[in-house]
C-alpha positions as YAML, in Angstrom:
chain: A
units: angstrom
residues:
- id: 1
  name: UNK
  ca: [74.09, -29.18, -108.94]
- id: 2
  name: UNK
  ca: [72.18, -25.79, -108.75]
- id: 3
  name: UNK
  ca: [71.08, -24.79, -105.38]
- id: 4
  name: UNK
  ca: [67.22, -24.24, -105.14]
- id: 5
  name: UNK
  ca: [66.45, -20.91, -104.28]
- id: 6
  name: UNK
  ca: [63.83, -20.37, -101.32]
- id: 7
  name: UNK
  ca: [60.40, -18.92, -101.71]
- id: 8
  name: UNK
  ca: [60.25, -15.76, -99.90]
- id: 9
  name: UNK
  ca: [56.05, -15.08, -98.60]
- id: 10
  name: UNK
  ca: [55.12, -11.74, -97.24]
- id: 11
  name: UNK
  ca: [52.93, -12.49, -94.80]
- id: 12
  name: UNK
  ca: [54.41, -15.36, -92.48]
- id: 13
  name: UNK
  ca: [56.21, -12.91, -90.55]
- id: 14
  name: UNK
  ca: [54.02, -10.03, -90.58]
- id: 15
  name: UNK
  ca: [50.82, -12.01, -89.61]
- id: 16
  name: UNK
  ca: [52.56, -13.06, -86.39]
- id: 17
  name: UNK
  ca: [53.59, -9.90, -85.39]
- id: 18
  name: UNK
  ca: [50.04, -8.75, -85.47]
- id: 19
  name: UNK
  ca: [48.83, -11.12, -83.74]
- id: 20
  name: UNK
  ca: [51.92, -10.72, -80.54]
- id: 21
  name: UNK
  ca: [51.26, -7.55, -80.75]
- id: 22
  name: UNK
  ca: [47.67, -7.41, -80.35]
- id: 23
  name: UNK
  ca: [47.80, -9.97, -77.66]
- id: 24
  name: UNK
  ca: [50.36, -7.81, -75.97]
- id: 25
  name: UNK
  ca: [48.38, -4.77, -76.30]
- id: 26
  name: UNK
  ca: [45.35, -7.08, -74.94]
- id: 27
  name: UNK
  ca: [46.96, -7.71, -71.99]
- id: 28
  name: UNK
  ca: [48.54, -4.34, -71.73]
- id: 29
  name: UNK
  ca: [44.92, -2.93, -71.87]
- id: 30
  name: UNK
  ca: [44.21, -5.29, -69.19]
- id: 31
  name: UNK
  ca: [46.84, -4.87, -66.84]
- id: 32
  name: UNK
  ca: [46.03, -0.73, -66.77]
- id: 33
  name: UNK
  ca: [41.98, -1.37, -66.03]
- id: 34
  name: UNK
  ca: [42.49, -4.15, -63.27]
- id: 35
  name: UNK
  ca: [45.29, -1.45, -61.68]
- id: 36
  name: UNK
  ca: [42.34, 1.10, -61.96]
- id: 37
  name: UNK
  ca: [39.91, -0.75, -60.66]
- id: 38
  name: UNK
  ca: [42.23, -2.15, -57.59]
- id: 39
  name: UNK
  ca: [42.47, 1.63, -57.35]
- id: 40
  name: UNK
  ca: [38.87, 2.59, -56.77]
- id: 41
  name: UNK
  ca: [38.30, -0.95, -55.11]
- id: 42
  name: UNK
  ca: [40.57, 0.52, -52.60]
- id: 43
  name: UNK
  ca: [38.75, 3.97, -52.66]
- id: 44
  name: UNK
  ca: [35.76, 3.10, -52.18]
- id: 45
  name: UNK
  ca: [36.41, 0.79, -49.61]
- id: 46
  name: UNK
  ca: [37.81, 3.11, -47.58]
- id: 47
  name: UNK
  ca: [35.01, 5.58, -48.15]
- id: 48
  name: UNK
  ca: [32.55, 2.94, -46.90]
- id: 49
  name: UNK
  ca: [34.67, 2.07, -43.88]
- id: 50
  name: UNK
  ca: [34.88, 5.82, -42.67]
- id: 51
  name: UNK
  ca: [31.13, 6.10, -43.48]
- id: 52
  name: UNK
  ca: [30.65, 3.12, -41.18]
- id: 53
  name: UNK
  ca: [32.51, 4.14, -38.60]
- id: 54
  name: UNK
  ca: [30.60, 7.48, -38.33]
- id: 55
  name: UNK
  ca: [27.60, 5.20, -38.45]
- id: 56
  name: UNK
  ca: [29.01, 3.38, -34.99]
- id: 57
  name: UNK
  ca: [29.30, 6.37, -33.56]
- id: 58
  name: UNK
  ca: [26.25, 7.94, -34.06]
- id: 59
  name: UNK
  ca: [24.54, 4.54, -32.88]
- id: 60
  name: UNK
  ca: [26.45, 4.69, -29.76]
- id: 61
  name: UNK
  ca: [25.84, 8.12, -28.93]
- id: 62
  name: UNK
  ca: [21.94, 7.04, -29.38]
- id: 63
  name: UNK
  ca: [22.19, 4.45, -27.14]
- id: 64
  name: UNK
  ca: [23.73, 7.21, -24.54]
- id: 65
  name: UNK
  ca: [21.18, 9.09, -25.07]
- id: 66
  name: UNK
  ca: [18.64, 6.47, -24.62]
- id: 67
  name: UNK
  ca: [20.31, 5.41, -21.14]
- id: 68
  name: UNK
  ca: [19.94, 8.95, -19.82]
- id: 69
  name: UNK
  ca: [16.78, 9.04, -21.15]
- id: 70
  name: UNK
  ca: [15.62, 6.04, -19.16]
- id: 71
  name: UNK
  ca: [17.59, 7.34, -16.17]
- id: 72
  name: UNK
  ca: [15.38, 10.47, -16.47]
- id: 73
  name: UNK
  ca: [12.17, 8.49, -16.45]
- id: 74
  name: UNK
  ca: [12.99, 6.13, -13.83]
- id: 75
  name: UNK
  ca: [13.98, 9.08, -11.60]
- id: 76
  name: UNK
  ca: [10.44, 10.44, -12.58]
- id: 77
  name: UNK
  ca: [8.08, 7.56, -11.46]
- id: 78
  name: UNK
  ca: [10.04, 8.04, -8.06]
- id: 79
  name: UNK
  ca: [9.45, 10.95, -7.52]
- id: 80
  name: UNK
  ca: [6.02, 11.23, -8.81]
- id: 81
  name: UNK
  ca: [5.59, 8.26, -6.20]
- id: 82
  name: UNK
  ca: [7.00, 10.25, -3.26]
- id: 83
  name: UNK
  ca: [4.77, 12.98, -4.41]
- id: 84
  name: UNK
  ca: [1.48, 11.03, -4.21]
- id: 85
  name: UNK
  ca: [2.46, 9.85, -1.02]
- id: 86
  name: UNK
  ca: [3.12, 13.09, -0.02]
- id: 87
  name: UNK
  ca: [-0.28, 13.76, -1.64]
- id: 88
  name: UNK
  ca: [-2.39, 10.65, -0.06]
- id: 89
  name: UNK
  ca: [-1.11, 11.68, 3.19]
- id: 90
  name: UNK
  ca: [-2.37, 15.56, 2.66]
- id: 91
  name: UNK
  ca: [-5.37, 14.63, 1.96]
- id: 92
  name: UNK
  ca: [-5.71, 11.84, 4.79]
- id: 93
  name: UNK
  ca: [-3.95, 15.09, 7.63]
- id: 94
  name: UNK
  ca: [-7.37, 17.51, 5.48]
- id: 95
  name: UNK
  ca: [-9.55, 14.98, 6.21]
- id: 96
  name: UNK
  ca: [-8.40, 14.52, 10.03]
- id: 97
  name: UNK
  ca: [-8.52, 18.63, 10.36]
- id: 98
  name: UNK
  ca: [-12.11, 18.83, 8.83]
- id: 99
  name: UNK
  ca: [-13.53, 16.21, 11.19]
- id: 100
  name: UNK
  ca: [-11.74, 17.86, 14.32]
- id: 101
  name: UNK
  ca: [-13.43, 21.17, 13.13]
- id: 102
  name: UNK
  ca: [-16.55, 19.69, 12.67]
- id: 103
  name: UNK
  ca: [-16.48, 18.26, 16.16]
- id: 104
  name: UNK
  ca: [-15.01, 22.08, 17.65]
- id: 105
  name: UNK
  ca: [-18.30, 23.15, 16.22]
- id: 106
  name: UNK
  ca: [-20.11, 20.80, 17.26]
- id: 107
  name: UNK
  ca: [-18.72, 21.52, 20.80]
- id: 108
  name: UNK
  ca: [-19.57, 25.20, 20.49]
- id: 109
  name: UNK
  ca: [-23.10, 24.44, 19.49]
- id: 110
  name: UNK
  ca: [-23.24, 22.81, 22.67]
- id: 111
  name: UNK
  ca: [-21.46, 24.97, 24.43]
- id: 112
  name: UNK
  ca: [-23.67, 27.84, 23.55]
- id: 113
  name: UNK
  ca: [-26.92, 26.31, 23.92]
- id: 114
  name: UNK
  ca: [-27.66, 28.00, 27.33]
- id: 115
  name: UNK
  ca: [-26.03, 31.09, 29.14]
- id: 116
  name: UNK
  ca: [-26.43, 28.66, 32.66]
- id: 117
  name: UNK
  ca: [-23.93, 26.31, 30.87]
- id: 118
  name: UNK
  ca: [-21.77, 28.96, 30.00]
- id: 119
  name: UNK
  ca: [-21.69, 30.48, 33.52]
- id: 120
  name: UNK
  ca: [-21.38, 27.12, 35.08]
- id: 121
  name: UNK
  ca: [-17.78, 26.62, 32.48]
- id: 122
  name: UNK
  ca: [-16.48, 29.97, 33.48]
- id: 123
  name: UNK
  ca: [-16.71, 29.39, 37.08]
- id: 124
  name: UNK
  ca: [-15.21, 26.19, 36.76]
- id: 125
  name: UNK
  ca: [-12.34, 27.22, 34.55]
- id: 126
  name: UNK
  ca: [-11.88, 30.11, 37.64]
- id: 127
  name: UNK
  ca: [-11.45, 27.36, 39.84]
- id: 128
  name: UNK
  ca: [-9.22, 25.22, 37.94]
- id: 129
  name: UNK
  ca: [-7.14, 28.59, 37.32]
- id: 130
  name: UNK
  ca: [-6.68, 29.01, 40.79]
- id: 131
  name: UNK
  ca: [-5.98, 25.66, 41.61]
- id: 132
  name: UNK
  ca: [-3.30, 25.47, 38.74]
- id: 133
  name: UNK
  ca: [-1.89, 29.32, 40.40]
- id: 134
  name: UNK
  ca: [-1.85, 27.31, 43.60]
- id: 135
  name: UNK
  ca: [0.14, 24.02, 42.47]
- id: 136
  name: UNK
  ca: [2.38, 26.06, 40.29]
- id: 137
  name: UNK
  ca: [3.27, 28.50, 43.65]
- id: 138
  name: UNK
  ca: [4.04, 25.17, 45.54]
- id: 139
  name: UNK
  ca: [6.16, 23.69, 42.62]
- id: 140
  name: UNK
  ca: [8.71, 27.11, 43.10]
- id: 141
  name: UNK
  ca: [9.30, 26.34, 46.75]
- id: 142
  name: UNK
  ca: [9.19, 22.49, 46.28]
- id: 143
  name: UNK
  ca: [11.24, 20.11, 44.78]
- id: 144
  name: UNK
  ca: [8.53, 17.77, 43.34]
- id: 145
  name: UNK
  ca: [8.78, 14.28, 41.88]
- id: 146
  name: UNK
  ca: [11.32, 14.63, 39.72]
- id: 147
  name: UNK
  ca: [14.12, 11.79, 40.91]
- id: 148
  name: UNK
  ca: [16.59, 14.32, 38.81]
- id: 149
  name: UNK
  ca: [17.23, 17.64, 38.20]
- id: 150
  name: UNK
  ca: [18.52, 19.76, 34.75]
- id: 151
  name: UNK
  ca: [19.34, 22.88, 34.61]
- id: 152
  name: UNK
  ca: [19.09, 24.60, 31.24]
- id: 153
  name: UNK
  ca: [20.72, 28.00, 30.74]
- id: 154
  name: UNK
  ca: [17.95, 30.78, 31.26]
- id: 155
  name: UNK
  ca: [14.47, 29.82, 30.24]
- id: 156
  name: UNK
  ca: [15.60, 26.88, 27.56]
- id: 157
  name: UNK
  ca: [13.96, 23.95, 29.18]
- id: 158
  name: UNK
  ca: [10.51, 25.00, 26.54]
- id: 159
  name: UNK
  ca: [8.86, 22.09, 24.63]
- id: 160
  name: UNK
  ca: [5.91, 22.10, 22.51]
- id: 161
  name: UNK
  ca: [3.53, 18.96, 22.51]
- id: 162
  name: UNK
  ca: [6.68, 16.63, 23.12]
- id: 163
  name: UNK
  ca: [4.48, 13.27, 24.73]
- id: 164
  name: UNK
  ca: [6.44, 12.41, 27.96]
- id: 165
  name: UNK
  ca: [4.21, 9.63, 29.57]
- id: 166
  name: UNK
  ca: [4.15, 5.99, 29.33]
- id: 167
  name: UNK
  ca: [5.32, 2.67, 31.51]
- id: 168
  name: UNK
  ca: [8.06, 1.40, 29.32]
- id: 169
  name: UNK
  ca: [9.61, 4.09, 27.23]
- id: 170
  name: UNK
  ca: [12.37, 3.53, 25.07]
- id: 171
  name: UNK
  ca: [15.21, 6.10, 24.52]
- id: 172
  name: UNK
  ca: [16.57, 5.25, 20.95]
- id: 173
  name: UNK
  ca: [19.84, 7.71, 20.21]
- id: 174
  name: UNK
  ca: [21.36, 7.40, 16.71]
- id: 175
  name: UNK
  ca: [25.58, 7.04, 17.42]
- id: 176
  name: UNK
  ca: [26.78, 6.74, 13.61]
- id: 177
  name: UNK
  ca: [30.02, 9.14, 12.56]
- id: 178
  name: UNK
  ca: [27.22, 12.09, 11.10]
- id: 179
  name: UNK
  ca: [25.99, 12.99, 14.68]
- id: 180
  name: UNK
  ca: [29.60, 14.32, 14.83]
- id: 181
  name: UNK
  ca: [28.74, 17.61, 13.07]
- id: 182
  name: UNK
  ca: [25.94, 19.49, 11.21]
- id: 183
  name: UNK
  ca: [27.36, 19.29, 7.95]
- id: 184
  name: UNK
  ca: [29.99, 16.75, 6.45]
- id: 185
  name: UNK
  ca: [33.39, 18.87, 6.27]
- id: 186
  name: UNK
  ca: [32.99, 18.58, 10.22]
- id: 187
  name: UNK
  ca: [31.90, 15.17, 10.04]
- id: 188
  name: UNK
  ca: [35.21, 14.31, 8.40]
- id: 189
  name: UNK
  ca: [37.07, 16.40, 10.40]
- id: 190
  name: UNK
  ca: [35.86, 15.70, 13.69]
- id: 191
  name: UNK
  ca: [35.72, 11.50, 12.30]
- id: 192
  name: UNK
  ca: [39.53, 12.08, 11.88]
- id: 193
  name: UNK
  ca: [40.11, 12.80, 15.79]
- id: 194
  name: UNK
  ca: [41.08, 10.94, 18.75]
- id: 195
  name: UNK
  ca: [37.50, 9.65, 20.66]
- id: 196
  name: UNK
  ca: [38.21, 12.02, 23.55]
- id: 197
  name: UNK
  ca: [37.71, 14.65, 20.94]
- id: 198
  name: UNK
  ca: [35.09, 13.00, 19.64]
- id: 199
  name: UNK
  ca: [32.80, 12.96, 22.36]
- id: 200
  name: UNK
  ca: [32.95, 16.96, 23.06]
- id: 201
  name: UNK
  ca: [31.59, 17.23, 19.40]
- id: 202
  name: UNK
  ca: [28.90, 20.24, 20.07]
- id: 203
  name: UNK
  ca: [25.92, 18.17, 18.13]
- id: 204
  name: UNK
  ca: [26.57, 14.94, 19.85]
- id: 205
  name: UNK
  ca: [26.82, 16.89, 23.29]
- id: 206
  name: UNK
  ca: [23.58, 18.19, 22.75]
- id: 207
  name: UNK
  ca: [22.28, 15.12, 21.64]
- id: 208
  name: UNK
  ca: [23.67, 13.97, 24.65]
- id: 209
  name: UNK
  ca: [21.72, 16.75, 26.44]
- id: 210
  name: UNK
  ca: [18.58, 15.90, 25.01]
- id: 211
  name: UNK
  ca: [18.05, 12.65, 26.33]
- id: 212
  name: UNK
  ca: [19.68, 14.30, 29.72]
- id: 213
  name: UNK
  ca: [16.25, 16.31, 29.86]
- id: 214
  name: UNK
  ca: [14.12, 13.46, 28.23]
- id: 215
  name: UNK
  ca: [15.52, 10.94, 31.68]
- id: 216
  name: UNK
  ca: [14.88, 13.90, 34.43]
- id: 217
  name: UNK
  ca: [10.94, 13.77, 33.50]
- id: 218
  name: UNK
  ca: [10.85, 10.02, 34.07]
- id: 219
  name: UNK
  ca: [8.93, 9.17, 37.07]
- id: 220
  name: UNK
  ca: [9.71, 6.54, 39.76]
- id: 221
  name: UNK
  ca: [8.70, 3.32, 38.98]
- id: 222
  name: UNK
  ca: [9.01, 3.48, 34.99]
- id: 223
  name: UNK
  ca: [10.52, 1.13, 33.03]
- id: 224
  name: UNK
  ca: [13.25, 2.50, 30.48]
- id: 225
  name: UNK
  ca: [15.71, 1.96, 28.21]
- id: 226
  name: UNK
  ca: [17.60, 4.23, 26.55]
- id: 227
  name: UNK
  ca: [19.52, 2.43, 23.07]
- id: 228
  name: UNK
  ca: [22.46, 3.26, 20.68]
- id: 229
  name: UNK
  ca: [22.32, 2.40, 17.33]
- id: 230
  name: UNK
  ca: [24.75, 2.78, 14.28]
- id: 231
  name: UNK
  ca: [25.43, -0.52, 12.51]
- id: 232
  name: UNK
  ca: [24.08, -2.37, 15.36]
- id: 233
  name: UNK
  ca: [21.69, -1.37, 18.26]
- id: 234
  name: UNK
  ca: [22.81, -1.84, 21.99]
- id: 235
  name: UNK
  ca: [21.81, -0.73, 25.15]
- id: 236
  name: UNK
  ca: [24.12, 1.94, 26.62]
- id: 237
  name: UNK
  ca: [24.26, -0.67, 29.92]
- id: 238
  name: UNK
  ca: [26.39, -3.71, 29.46]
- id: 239
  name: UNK
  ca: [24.45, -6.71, 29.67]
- id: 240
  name: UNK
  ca: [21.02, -5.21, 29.98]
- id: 241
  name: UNK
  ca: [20.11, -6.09, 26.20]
- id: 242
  name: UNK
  ca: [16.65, -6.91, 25.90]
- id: 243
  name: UNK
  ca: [15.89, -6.52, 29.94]
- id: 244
  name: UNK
  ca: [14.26, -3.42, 30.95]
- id: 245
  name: UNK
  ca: [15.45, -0.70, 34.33]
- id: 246
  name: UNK
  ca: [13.49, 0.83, 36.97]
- id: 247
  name: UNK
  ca: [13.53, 3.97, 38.02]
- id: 248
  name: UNK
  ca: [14.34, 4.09, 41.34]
- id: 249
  name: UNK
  ca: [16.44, 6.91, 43.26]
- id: 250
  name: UNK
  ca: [17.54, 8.01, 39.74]
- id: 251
  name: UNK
  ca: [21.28, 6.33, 39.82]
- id: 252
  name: UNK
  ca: [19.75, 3.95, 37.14]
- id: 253
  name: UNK
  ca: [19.30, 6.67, 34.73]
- id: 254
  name: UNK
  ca: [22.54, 8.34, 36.23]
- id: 255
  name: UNK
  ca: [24.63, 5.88, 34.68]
- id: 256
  name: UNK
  ca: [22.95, 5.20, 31.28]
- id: 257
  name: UNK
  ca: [23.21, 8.89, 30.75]
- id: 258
  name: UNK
  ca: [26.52, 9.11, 31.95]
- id: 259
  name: UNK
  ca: [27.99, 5.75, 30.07]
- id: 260
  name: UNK
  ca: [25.87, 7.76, 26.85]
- id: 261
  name: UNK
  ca: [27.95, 10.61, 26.97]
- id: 262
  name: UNK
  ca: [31.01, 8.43, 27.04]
- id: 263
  name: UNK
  ca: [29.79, 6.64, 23.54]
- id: 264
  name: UNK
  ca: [31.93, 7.66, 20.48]
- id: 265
  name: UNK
  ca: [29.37, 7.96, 16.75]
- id: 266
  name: UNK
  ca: [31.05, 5.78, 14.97]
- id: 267
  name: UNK
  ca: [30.17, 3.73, 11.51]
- id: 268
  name: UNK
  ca: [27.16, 3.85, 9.11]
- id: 269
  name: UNK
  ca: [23.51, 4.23, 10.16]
- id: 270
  name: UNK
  ca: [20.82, 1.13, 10.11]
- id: 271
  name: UNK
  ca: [17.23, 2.14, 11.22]
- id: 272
  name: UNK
  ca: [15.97, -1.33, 10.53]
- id: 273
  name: UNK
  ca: [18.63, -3.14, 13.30]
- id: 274
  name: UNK
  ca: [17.44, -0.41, 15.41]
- id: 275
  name: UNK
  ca: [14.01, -1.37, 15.27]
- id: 276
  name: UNK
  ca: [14.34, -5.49, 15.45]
- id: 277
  name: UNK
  ca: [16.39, -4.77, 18.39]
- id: 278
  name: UNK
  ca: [12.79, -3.06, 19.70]
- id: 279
  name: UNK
  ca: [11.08, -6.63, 19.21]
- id: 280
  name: UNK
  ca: [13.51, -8.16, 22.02]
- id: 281
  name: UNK
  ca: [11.96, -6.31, 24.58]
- id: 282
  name: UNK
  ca: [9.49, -7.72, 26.77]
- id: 283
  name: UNK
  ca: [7.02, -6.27, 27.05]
- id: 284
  name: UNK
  ca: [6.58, -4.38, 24.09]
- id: 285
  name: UNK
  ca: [8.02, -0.33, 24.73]
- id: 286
  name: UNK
  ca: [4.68, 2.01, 24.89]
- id: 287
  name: UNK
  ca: [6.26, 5.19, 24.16]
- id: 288
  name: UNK
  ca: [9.61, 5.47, 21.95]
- id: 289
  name: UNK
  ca: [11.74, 8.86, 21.42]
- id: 290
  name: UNK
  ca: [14.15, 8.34, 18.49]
- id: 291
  name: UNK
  ca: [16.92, 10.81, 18.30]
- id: 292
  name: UNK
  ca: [18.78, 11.10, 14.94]
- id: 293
  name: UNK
  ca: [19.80, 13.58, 11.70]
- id: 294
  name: UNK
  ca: [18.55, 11.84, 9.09]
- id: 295
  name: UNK
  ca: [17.87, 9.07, 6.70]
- id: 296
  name: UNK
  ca: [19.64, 5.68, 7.05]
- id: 297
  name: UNK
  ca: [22.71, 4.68, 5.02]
- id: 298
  name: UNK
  ca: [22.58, 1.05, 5.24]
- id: 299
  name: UNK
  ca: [20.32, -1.75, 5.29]
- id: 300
  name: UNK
  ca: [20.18, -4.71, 7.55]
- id: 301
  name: UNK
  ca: [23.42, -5.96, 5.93]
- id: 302
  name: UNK
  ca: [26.82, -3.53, 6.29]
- id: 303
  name: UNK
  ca: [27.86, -2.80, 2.96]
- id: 304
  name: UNK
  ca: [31.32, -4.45, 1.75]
- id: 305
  name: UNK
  ca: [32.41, -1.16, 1.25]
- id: 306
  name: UNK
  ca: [31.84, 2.55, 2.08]
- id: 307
  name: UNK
  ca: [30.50, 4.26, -0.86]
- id: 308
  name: UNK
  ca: [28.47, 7.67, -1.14]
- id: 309
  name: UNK
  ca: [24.48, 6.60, -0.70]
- id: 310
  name: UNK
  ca: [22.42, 8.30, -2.65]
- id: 311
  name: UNK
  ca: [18.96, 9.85, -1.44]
- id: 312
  name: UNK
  ca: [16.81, 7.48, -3.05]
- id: 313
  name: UNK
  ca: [18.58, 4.54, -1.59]
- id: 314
  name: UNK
  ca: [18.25, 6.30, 2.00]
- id: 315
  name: UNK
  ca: [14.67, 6.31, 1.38]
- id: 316
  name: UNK
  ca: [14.14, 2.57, 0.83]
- id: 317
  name: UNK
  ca: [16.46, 1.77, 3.80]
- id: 318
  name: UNK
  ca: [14.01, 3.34, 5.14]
- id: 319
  name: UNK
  ca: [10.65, 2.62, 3.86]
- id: 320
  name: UNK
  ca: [12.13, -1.30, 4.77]
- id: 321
  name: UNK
  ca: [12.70, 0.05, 8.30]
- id: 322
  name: UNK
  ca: [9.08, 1.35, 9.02]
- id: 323
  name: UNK
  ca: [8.25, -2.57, 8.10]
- id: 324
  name: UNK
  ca: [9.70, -3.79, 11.11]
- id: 325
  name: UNK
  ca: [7.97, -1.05, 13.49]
- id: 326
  name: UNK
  ca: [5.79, -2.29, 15.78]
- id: 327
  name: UNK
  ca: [2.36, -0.22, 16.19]
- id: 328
  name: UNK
  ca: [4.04, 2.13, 18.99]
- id: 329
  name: UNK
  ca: [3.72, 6.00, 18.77]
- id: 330
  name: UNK
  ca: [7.44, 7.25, 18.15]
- id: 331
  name: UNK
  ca: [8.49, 10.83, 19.01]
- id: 332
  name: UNK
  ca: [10.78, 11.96, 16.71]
- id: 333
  name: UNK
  ca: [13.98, 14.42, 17.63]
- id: 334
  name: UNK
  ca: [15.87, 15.18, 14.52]
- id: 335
  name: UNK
  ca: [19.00, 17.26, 14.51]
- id: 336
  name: UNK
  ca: [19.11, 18.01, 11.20]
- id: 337
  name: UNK
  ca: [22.33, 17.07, 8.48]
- id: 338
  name: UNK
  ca: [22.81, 19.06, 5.04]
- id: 339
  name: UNK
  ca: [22.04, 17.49, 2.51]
- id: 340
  name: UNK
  ca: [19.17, 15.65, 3.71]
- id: 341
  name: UNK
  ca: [16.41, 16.91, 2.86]
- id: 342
  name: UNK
  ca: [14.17, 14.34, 2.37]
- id: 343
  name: UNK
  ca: [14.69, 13.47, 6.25]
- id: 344
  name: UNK
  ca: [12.36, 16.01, 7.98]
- id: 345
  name: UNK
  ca: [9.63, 15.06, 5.56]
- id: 346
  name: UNK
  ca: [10.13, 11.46, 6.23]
- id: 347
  name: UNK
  ca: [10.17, 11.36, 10.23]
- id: 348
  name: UNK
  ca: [7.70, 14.13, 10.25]
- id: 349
  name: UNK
  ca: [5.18, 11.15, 8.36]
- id: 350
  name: UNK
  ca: [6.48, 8.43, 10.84]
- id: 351
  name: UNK
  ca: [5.70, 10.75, 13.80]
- id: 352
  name: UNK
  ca: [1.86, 11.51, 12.60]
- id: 353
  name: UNK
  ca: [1.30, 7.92, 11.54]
- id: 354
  name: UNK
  ca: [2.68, 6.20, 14.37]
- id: 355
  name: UNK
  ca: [0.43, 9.13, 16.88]
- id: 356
  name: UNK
  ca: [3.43, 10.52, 18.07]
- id: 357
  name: UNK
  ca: [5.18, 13.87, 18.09]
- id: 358
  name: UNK
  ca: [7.87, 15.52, 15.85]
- id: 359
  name: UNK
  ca: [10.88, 18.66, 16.72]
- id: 360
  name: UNK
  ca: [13.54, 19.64, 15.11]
- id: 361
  name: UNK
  ca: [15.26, 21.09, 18.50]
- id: 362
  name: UNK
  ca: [17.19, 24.55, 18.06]
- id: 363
  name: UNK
  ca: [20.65, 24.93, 19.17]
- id: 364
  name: UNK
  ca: [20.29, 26.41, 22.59]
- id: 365
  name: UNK
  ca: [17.81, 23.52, 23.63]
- id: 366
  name: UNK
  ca: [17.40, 22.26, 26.44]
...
């Protein structure tokens, strides 16, 4: 039997080559655009991420800005307060001055109304002169009422409008580390010696000195107290907290000057325990002389740790201070410390407010 021979058609292979082929070249096509986009994808996200990051930065040097900014402006309103305080209380001292020269004119109206009155004043200022030549003659050979002497080198013992009197008059001496020197390279180094060292400091010794001269013009029968303050306030006298001493013979204000020069400044300054420590006394003090170099450093609380106070905090320790002053006129003494500058300013207010008296006392006083 004949095998059948098989029909041979043209297109059953060729038709599915086409179509594999164009499928492969499909997903050929495909495979090259999704590598190019993954490409850019990648580009461009990298492009955005750089552009955000210099986006973050920008923003945060903003905000810097801003926070100086606002650090400016606070700093501002403070000082634009201190300066219309400073302001208020020119205009209150103007005021004062134009009604004292209104009442010196009003005085030499008066005093000019007749040449009889102005005979009569000159021939009793004469007298008075004479009587003043007279006491002062008898105070060179005598003694006087002074329970103690001090003698000042030369003619040093000078004092300008300094308000002495009073019945109770309390001596309060500022014994923190800065009366150790004038400026705070000898503050450190003289903090850094032995006590015996410390005490021969030349700004505490006059310090020292100062209330030396302050106790000789005490007169018998006045009560006084003379306090140390730094952290804490405490009378130079053990167990006399709170009680006041007599003058006497002058031994009592022998040994509270002596036992001061034997205190040691030590620790931070609070004005405000100084002045609660005033309330304890009974009666109230009628005359206070407050001897310090500037501005507190602390509050009524001792700080957990010492850090560097800046001048604006100094000044709200002590605007808080001032709140626990009784209405007593305070005479201020201030040794001055660099870098303070606000101090002078601020005691100098306390002084006129309070109807007291203000010195800075040079070098060679008393």
């Amino acid at each position: 039997m004949a095998r059948r021979r098989r029909q041979f058609n043209v297109f059953n292979l060729s038709f599915l080559d086409v179509i594999c082929c164009g499928f492969g070249a499909v997903i050929l096509f495909f495979m090259i655009i999704n590598a190019q986009v993954k490409v850019r994808s990648l580009q461009a996200s990298e492009t955005l991420q750089n552009e955000t990051e210099f986006l973050e930065e920008e923003i945060f040097d903003k905000q810097k800005r801003m926070v100086r900014i606002k650090n400016e402006i606070d700093k501002t309103e403070q000082e634009d307060v201190v300066i219309k305080g400073n302001v208020q209380l020119l205009l209150e001292t103007i005021e004062k001055l134009i009604e004292e020269v209104a009442e010196h004119k009003n005085q030499t109206l008066a005093a000019t109304g007749s040449i009889e009155q102005l005979q009569s004043d000159v021939q009793q200022l004469e007298a008075a002169n004479k009587r003043m030549t007279a006491q002062s003659e008898l105070a060179k050979t005598e003694p006087g009422k002074l329970l103690r002497e001090y003698v000042g080198e030369g003619n040093r013992q000078y004092v300008t409008e300094l308000r002495l009197g009073g019945s109770h008059v309390l001596i309060l001496v500022d014994a923190s580390s800065s009366m150790l020197g004038r400026t705070y390279v000898n503050v450190i180094r003289y903090r850094n010696m032995k006590d015996e060292q410390k005490v021969k400091a030349p700004k505490w010794r006059h310090t020292v000195n100062s209330v030396d001269w302050l106790a000789t013009r005490l007169t018998e029968g006045t009560k006084f107290q003379i306090y140390t303050f730094n952290e804490t306030a405490q009378s130079v006298v053990e167990e006399t907290d709170g009680t006041w001493l007599e003058v006497t013979d002058g031994s009592t204000i022998r040994t509270a000057v002596n036992n001061l020069r034997g205190s040691v400044p030590q620790k931070g300054t609070s004005l405000i325990n100084a002045f609660e420590a005033i309330q304890q006394l009974d009666p109230a003090p009628d005359n206070i002389f407050l001897l310090t170099d500037g501005l507190p450093t602390q509050g009524r609380r001792i700080p957990s740790r010492e850090t560097m106070v800046k001048p604006e905090q100094r000044a709200k320790y002590f605007a808080q201070a001032l709140r626990e002053l009784p209405p007593i006129p305070v005479n201020v003494l201030l040794f001055p410390m660099d870098g303070d500058p606000f101090a002078a300013e601020a005691f100098w207010r306390l002084a006129i407010r309070s109807k007291g008296s203000f010195m800075a006392p040079s070098r060679d006083w008393p």
